[in-house]
C-alpha positions in Angstrom: -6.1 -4.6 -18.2 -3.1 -5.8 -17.1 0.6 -4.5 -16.0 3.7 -5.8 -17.2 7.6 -5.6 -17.0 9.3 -5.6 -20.4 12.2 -7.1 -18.9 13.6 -8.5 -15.4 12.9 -6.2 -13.1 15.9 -6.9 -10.6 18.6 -6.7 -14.2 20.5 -4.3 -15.7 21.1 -5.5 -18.5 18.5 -6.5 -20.5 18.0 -8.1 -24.3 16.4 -6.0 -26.1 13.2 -7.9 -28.1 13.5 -8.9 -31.7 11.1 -7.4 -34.3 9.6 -11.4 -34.2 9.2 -11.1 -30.5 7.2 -7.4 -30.8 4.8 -9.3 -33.4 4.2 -12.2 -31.5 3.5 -9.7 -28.5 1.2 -7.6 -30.0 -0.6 -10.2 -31.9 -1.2 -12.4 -28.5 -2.5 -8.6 -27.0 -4.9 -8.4 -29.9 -6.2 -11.6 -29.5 -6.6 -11.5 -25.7 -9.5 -9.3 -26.0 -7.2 -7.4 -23.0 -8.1 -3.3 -23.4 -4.9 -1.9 -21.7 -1.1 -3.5 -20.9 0.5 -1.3 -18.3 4.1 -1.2 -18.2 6.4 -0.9 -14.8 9.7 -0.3 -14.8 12.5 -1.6 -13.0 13.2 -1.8 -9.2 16.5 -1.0 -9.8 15.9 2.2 -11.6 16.9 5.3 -10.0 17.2 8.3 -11.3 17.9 10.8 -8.4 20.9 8.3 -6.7 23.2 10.4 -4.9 25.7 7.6 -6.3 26.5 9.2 -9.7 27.5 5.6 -11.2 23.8 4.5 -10.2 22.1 7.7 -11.3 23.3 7.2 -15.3 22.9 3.7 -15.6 19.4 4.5 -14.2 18.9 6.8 -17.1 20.5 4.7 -19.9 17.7 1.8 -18.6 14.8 4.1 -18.6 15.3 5.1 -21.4 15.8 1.8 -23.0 12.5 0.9 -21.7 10.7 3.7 -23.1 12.1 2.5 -26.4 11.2 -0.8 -25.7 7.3 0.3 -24.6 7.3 2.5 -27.7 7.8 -0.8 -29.9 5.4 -2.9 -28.0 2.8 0.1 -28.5 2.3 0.4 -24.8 1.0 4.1 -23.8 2.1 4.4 -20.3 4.6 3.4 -18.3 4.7 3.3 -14.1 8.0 4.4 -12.5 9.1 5.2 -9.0 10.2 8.2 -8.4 13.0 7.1 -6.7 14.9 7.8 -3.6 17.2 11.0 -2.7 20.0 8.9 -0.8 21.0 11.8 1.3 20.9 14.3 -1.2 18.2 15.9 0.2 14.5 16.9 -0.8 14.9 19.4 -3.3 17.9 17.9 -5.1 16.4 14.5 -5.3 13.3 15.6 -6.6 15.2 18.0 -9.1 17.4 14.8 -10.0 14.0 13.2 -10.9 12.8 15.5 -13.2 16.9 15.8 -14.9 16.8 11.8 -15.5 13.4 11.6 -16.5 13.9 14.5 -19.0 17.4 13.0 -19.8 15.8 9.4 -20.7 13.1 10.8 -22.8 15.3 12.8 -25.1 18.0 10.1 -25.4 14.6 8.0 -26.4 13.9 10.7 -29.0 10.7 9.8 -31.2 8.6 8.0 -28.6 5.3 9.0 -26.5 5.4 7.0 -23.7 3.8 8.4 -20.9 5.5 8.1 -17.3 2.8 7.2 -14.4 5.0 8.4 -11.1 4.1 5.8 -8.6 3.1 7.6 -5.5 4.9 5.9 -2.6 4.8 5.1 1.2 8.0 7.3 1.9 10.2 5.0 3.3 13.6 5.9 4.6 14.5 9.4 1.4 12.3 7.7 -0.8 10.8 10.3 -2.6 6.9 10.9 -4.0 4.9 10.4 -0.6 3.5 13.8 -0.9 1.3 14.5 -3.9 3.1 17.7 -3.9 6.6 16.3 -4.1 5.0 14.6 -8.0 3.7 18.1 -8.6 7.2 19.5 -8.2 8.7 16.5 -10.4 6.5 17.6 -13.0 6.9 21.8 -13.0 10.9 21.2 -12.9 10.8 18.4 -16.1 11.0 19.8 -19.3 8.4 17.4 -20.6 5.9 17.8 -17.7 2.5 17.0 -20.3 4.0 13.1 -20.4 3.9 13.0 -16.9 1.0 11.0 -15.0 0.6 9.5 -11.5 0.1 6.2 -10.8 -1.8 6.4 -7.4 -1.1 3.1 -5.1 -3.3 2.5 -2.7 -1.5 1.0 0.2 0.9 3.7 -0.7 -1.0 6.7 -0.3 -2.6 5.1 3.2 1.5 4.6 4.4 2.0 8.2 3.6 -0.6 9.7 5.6 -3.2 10.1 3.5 -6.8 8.8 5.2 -8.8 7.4 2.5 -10.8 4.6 4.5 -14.0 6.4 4.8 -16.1 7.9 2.3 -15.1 11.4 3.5 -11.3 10.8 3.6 -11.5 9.7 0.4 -13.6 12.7 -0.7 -10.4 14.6 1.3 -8.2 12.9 -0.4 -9.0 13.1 -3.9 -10.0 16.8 -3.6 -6.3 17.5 -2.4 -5.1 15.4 -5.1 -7.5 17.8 -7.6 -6.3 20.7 -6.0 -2.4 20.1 -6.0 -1.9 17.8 -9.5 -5.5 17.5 -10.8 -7.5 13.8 -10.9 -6.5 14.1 -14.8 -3.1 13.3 -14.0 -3.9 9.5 -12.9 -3.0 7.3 -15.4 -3.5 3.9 -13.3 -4.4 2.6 -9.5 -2.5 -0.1 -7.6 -5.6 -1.2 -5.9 -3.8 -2.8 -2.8 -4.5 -3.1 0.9 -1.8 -2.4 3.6 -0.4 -4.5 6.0 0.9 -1.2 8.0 -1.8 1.4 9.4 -1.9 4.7 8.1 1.1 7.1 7.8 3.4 4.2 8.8 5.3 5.2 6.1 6.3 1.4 5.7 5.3 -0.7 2.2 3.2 -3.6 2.9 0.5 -5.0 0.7 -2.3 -7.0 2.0 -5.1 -8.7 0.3 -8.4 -6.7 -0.4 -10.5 -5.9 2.5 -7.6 -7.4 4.7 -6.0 -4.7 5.8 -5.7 -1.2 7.1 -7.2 0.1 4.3 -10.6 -1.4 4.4 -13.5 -2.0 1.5 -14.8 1.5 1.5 -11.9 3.2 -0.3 -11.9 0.5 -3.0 -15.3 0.9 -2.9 -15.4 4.7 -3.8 -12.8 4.3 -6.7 -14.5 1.4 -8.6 -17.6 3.8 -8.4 -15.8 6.9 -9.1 -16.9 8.2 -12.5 -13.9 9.9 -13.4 -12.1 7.0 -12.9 -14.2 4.7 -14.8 -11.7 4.2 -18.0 -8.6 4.3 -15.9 -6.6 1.2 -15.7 -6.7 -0.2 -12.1 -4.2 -3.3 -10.9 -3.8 -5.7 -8.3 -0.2 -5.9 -6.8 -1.5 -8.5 -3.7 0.5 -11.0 -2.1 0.6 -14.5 -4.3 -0.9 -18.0 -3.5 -4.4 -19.3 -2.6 -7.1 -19.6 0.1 -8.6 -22.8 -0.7 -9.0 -24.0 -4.2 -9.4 -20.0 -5.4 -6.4 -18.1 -5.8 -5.9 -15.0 -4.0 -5.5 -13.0 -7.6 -9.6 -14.0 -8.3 -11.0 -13.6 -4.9 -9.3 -9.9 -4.6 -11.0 -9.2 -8.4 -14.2 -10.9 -7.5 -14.3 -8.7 -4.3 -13.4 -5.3 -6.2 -16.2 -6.6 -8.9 -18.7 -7.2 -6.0 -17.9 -3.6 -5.2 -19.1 -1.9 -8.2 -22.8 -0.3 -7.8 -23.1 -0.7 -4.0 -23.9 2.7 -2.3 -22.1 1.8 0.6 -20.3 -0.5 2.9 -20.2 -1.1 6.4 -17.6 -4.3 6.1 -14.5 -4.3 8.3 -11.3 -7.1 7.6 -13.7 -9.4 8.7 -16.4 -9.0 6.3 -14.6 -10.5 3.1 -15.3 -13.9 2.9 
């Protein structure tokens, strides 16, 4: 599978695709052989902006992309949840939930779902705590298209110590416990430059980083997980004549059926 933007992802505004564009995209997916096309949102996007200019033109583009996934036939969509700007907790995550349900009705008629990307809670970004998602989801209106989008490095920033076999089992069970493993839609299946609970947003290469092989290792071998789409967001360029993009999937495939692993940084080759 792969993950997409349906537009630039640093513009407001944004052409929207012509009926001959849609066919040419959806006939290239169906001959790719590609199972599943992820779409992220923008990075301008934000919803819950104490800046009230900010807040509806963050509204009016989400839900132009929701249109715009609905025509390309795309089933889920990832968003950040955004960031409270001084607002506060509870009003940013409240603002969430308003835009989000705001977007969807303006984009009446599609069935996009939303993946919540969960985040490394830097500065009043919000959805660092798997509960702060769950609340996004009990105060939206339209809480059954709501999914998480759990991001590795991200969940490691926050606090969250999946680098063993047990933290993982932690983890997940908290995750089961507070929004239920049913809710992820899609991994980012990144490493971290930052150590855990840094709360700082710094993707490293596979096995490079502070969040080690044996977390990736436990998700690509995690049954329920098994037709959930999983991407890399790594840092770009090459080592050698391989680029960075195939080593990382050729580690993660090299993964897959191993009971364990005992590899630090250092063992990736």
């Amino acid at each position: 599978m792969i993950q997409i933007f349906t537009s630039s992802n640093m513009a407001w505004h944004v052409k929207s695709p012509s009926d001959e564009e849609i066919e040419r995209f959806r006939r290239a997916w169906e001959e790719s052989g590609i199972r599943e096309v992820v779409a992220h949102d923008s990075y301008l996007v934000n919803v819950c902006s104490g800046d009230i200019f900010t807040a509806e033109r963050s509204v009016k583009a989400l839900g132009a992309e929701l249109e715009r996934c609905e025509r390309m036939g795309l089933r889920n969509m990832v968003m950040h949840p955004g960031a409270h700007t001084g607002r506060g907790e509870e009003a940013g995550l409240k603002g969430v939930a308003e835009g989000i349900d705001e977007a969807m009705e303006a984009a009446s008629g599609t069935k996009v779902r939303i993946l919540l990307e969960t985040t490394a809670g830097s500065g009043t970004v919000l959805g660092w705590r798997f509960e702060q998602l769950a609340r996004i989801i009990e105060m939206s209106r339209h809480g059954e298209r709501l999914g998480v989008c759990f991001d590795t490095a991200h969940v490691l920033g926050a606090g969250y110590d999946l680098r063993s076999s047990e933290g993982y089992d932690r983890v997940m069970e908290e995750f089961e416990r507070v929004l239920g493993t049913e809710r992820i839609g899609c991994f980012h299946l990144n490493d971290s430059k930052t150590g855990m609970a840094s709360r700082v947003d710094r993707h490293e290469q596979i096995g490079h980083g502070e969040v080690g092989l044996e977390a990736f290792r436990m998700i690509v071998n995690d049954e329920r997980f098994a037709d959930v789409p999983k991407v890399i967001e790594t840092p770009k360029g090459r080592k050698g004549r391989k680029s960075w993009d195939r080593i990382n999937l050729e580690t993660l495939r090299g993964l897959m059926g191993r009971e364990n692993t005992s590899q630090g940084k250092e063992g990736v080759k």
